[in-house]
C-alpha atoms as one frame of an Amber mdcrd trajectory, in Angstrom:
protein
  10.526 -48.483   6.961   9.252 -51.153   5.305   6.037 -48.874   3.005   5.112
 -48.927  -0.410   4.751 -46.216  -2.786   2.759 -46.569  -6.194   1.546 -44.310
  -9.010  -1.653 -45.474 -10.381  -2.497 -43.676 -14.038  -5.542 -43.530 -16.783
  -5.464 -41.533 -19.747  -7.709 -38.797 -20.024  -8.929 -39.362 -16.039  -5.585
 -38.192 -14.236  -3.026 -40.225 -11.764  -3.420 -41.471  -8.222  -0.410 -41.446
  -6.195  -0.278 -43.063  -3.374   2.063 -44.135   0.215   1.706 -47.175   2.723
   3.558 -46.787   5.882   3.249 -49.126   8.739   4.153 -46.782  12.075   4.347
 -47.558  15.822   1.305 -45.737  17.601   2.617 -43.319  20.117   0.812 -42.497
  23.486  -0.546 -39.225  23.592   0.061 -37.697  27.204  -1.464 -34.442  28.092
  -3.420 -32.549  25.509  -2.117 -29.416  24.129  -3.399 -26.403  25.593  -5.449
 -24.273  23.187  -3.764 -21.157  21.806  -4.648 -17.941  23.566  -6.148 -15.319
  21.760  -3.777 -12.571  20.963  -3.592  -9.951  23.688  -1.276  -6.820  22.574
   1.272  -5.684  24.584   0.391  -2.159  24.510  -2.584  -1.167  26.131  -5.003
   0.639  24.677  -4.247   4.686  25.338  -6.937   6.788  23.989  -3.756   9.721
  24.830  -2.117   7.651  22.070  -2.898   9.790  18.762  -0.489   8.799  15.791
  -0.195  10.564  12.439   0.467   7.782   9.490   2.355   9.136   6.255   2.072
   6.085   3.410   0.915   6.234  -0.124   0.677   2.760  -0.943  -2.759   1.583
  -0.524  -1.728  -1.884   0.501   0.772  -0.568   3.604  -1.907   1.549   4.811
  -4.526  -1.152   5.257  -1.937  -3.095   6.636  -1.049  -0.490   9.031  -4.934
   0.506   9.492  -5.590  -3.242  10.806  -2.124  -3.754  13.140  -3.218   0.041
  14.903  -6.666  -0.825  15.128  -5.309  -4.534  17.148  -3.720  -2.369  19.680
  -5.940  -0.050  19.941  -4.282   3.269  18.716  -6.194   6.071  17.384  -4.870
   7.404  14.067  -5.204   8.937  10.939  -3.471   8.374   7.902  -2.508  10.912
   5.283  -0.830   9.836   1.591   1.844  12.342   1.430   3.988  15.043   3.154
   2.612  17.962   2.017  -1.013  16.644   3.952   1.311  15.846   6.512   2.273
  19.743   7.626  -1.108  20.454   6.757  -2.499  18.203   9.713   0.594  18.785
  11.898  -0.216  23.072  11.330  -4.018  21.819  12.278  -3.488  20.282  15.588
  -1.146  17.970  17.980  -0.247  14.245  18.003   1.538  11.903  19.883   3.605
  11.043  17.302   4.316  10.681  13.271   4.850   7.091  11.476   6.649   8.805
   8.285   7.181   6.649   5.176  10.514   7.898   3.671   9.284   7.503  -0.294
   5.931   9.545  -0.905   4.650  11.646  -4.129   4.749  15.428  -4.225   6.966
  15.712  -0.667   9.287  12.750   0.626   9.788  11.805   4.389  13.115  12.887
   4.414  12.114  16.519   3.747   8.890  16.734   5.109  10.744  15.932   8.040
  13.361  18.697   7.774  10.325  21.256   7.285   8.686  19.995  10.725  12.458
  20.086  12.658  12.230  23.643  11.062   8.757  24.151  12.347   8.008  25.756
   8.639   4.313  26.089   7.254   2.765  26.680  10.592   3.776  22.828  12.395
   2.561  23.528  16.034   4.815  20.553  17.018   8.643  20.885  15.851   9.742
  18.408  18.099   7.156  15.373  17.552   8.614  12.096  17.580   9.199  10.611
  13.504   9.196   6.953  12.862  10.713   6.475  10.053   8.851   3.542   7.708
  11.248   2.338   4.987  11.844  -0.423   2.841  15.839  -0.575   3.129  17.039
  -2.025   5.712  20.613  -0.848   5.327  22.641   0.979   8.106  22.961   3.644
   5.554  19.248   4.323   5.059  19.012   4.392   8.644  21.515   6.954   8.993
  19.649   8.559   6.218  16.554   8.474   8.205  18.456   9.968  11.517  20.310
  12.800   9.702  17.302  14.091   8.233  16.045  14.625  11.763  14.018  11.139
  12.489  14.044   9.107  15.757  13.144   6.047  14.967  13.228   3.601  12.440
  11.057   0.683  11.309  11.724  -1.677   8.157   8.848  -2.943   6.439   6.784
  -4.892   5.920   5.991  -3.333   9.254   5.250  -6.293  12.188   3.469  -6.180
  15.233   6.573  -7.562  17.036   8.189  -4.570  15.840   5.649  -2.052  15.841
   5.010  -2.743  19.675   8.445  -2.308  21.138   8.337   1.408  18.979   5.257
   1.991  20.687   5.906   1.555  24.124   9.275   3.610  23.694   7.434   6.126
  22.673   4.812   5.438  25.772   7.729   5.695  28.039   9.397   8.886  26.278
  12.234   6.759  25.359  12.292   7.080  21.718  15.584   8.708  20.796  15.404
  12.286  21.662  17.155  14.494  18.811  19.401  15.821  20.119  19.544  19.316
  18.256  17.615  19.800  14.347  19.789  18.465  11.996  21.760  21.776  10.053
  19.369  22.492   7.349  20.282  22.511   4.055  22.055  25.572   2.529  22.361
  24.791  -1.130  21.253  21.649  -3.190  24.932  20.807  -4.748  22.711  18.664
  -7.302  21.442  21.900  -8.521  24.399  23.681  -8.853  26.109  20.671 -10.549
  23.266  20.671 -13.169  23.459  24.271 -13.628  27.303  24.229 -13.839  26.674
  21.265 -17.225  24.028  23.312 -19.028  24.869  26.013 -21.158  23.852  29.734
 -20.825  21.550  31.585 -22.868  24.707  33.087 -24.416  28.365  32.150 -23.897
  29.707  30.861 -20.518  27.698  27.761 -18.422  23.784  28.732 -17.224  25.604
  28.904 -13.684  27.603  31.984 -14.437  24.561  33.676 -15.920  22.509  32.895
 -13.004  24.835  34.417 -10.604  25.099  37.415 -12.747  21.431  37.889 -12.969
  21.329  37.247  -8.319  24.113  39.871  -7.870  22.321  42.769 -10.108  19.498
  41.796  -9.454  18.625  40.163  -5.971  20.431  43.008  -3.882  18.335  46.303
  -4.501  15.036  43.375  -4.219  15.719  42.395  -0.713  16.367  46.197   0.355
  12.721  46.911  -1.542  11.339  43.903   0.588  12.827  45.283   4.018  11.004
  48.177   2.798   7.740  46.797   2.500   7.634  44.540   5.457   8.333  48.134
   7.171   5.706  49.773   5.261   3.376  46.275   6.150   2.041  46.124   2.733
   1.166  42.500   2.711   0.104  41.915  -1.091   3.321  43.538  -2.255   5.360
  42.088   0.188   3.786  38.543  -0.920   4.491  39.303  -4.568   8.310  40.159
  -3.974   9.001  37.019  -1.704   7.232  34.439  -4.744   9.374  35.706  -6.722
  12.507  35.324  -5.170  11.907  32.616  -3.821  11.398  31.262  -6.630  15.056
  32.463  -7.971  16.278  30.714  -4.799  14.843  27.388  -5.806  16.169  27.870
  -9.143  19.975  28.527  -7.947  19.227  25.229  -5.415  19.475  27.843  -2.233
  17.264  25.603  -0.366  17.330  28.026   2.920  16.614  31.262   1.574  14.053
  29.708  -0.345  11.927  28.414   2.849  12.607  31.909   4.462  11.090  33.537
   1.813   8.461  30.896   1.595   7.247  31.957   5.171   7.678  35.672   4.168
   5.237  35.393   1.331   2.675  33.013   3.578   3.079  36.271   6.275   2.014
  38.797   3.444  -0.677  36.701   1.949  -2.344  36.192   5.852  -1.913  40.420
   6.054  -4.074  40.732   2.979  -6.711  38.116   4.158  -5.685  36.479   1.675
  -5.466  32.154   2.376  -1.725  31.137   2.740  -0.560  28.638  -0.413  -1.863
  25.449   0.609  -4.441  26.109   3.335  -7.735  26.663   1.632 -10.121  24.406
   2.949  -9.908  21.115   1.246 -11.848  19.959  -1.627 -15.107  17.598  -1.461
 -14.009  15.907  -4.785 -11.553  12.864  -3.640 -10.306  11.852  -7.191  -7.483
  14.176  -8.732  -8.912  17.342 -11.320  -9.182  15.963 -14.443  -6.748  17.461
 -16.887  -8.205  19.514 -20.158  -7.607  17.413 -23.098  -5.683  19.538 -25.852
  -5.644  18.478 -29.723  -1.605  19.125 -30.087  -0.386  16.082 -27.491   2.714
  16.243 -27.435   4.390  19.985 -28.767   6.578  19.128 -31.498  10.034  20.819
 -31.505   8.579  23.221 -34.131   6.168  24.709 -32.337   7.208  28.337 -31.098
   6.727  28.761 -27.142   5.521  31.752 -25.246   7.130  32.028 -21.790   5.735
  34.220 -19.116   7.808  34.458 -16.255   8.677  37.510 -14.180  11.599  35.784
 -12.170  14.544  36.635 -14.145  16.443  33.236 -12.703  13.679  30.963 -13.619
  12.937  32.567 -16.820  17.142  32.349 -17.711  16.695  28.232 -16.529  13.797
  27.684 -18.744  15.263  29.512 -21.650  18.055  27.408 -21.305  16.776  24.315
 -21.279  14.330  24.707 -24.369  17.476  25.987 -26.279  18.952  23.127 -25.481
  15.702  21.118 -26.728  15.974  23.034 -29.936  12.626  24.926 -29.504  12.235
  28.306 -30.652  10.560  31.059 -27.950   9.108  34.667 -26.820   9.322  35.747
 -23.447   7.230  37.956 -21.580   7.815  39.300 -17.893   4.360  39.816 -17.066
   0.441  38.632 -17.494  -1.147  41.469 -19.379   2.599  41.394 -21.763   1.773
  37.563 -22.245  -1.693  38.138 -22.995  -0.731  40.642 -25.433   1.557  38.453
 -27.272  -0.669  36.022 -27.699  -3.140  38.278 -28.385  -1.519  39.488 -31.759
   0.104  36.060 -32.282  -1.414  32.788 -30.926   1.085  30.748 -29.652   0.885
  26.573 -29.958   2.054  26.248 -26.300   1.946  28.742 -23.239   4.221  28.170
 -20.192   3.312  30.264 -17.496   3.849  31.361 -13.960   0.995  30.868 -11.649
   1.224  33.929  -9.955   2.434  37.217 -12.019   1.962  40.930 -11.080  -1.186
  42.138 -12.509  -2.375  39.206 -14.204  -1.810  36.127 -13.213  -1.238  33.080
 -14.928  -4.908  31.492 -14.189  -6.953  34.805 -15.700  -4.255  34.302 -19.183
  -5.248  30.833 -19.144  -9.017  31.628 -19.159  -8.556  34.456 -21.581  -6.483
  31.541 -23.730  -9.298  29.314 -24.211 -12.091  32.146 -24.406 -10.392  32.975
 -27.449 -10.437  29.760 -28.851  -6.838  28.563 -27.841  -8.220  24.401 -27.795
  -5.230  23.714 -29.600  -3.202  25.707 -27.455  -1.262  23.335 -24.726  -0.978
  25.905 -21.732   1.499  24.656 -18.858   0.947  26.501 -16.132   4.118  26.822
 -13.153   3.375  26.924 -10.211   5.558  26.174  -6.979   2.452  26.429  -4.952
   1.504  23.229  -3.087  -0.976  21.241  -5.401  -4.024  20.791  -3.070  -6.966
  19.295  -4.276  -8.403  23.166  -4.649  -5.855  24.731  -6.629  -6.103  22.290
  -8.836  -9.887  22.679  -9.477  -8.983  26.132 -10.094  -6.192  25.243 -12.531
  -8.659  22.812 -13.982 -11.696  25.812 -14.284  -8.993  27.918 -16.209  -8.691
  25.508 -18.857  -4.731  24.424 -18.109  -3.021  21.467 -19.923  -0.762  20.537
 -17.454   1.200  22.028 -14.647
C-alpha cells in the first residue's frame, strides 16, 4: 500500500508508535440517516401486571430497566416462598420465574401454584421460566414441572418481547393438564435406604415400622377432629405428620397435610405459617452469638421432637456423627431435662404440644444457657417475622 510504520522509544518517557498510509479519497453520497430512538414493540398495557422471581441483585436491575423500556408494570420478589405469598395476595398477568432461588426453587414453587397450594388465587397463571442453561433438557425440565415458557439468560429485549406479546395474544403455551405431582422423593428414600437404623436393619425399615404402628390410629384421630372442628388440635396432629411425611420423602401427603394444618390454624384465629404481616426490618434477624461455635463431637445433645419419624432420622444421623444424646417427646419433658442437667446443645422442634420450642428457648437463656447452642427446627416458612421471633427467644441457629 505503499505506508510506513515506525516505533519511536525513550527510556523512562514511554514509546510512540506510529502508521502512514497514503489512501484514495472516496466520495461520500448521501448522508446516513440518524438512528431512531428505540421504540418497543410492545405497547405499553397498564392490564400488563408481571410478577418477577430472581435473587440475584444484578438480573433484577437488569430486568427492572428492560420492563420499565416497555412499559410493564411489575414487581419483583427474591424467592418462591414470597412468590405464593403475593400470588395468595392478589392476581397478575403473568410470573417471570427464575428456576435457581434460596429457600424455594422455581421448579417447585411452580408445582405448588399448578397445585393451587398455600392459598394461590391463580393456579393457572402463565410461568416464564428464567434460566441460565440453555439445554433442551433444562427446558424440558422447566415444562415438566408445569412452566410455559422459557427464556435463557442473560435475558434480551429481542427475546423478552416476542414472550410478551405471546402472552398479549394468549398464545403462550397453554398446559395442557398440571403436571402429576410428586408422590415420593426417591432421593429420600435412597438416603434412608444407605443410613443405618437406630438399631439393626437400614433407618428405612425402622421408619416404615414406626408409619405402620404409628400413622394409622393418627389419621383416624385426625378424621376425628376435623369432625369434631377443633382447629388447634387438628393443627397440632397435621404438623406433626406432616412432618413424618417429609421425613419418609412422601412429598404429597406432606402438602395435604400442610393445607390441613393451615385450615386448623385459620379455625383458631390463629395466622396460617407464613402469612403474618411482613416485617419492617429489611436485613435478615441477626443470629445470637453463642460461646461453644462449633459443638464438638463430645458434647451430649438434647433432642426434643414429638414426631417419632423425625426424631428416629435425627437420632440416626448423630449416631452416625458419633455424638452422644437424650431425647424428649415434648416441651415441658425437654425443659425438664435440661432443667436437672444443662445440656451444651438443644435441637428442638418449633412447634411441640404444650410448650413449644420458642418458650424452651427463652427459658434456656433465662437460666443462663449463653453457652448453650440451641437449634431450633422448624419446617415453617422463614418469613422475616418468625425469624424476629426466633431471634427474641435467644436461638443459635435454625
Amino acid at each position: 500500500m505503499g505506508g510506513r510504520i515506525g516505533l519511536e522509544s525513550e527510556p523512562g518517557r514511554g514509546s510512540t508508535f506510529w502508521a502512514d498510509l497514503e489512501l484514495p479519497i472516496v466520495a461520500i453520497g448521501d448522508e446516513i440517516a440518524p438512528a431512531e430512538s428505540f421504540r418497543p414493540a410492545v405497547a405499553p398495557d397498564a392490564t400488563l401486571h408481571l410478577l418477577v422471581a430472581e435473587d440475584n441483585r444484578v438480573n433484577q436491575l437488569v430486568i427492572r430497566l428492560l420492563l420499565e423500556k416497555i412499559g410493564a408494570k411489575f414487581e419483583i420478589v427474591s424467592d418462591g416462598v414470597e412468590v405464593l405469598e403475593r400470588l395468595a395476595a392478589g392476581d397478575f398477568t403473568a410470573v417471570l420465574m427464575d428456576c435457581q432461588m434460596p429457600r424455594l426453587d422455581g421448579y417447585e414453587t411452580t408445582r405448588r401454584i399448578r397445585a393451587g397450594v398455600q392459598g394461590v388465587r391463580q393456579p393457572r397463571i402463565p410461568i416464564i421460566a428464567l434460566t441460565a442453561n440453555a439445554l433442551a433438557s433444562d427446558r424440558e425440565k422447566c415444562l415438566t414441572a408445569g412452566m410455559n415458557d422459557y427464556l435463557s439468560k442473560p435475558i434480551r429485549l429481542e427475546a423478552l418481547i416476542p414472550a410478551l406479546e405471546r402472552l398479549r395474544a394468549g398464545a403462550v403455551p397453554a398446559v395442557a393438564a398440571a403436571p402429576r405431582p410428586l408422590m415420593l422423593d426417591t432421593e429420600q428414600l435412597e438416603q434412608l435406604r444407605e443410613m443405618s437404623g437406630r438399631d439393626d436393619g437400614t433407618l428405612l425399615d425402622e421408619l416404615i415400622a414406626i408409619v405402620t404402628r404409628d400413622v394409622p390410629p393418627d389419621l383416624a384421630r385426625l378424621h376425628a377432629l376435623v369432625e369434631q372442628r377443633a382447629g388447634a388440635e387438628v393443627a397440632q396432629l397435621a404438623h406433626r405428620l406432616a412432618g413424618s411425611a417429609a421425613s419418609l420423602g412422601a412429598v404429597s401427603l406432606r402438602a395435604v397435610l400442610h393445607e390441613l394444618e393451615q385450615a386448623g390454624r385459620k379455625a383458631t384465629g390463629r395466622p396460617p405459617t407464613g402469612s403474618a404481616p411482613r416485617s419492617t426490618r429489611t436485613g435478615p434477624a441477626p443470629v445470637r452469638p453463642c460461646k461453644i461455635f462449633p459443638p464438638s463431637a463430645r458434647d451430649e445433645i438434647l433432642i426434643v421432637e414429638d414426631d417419632p419419624v423425625a426424631s428416629a432420622v435425627l437420632q440416626a444421623s448423630l449416631k452416625t456423627l458419633g455424638h452422644e444424646f437424650t431425647v424428649a417427646v415434648t416441651g415441658d419433658e425437654g425443659w425438664k431435662r435440661f432443667s436437672a442437667e444443662p445440656y451444651r446443645v438443644v435441637i428442638s422442634d418449633w412447634m411441640l404440644p404444650g410448650m413449644d420450642g420458642l418458650e424452651l428457648c427463652r427459658r434456656v437463656r433465662r437460666r443462663g444457657g449463653d453457652y448453650t447452642y440451641f437449634i431450633l427446627l422448624s419446617s415453617q416458612t422463614t418469613s422475616p417475622d418468625n425469624l424476629d421471633q426466633a431471634t427474641a427467644a435467644g436461638w443459635t441457629i435454625s
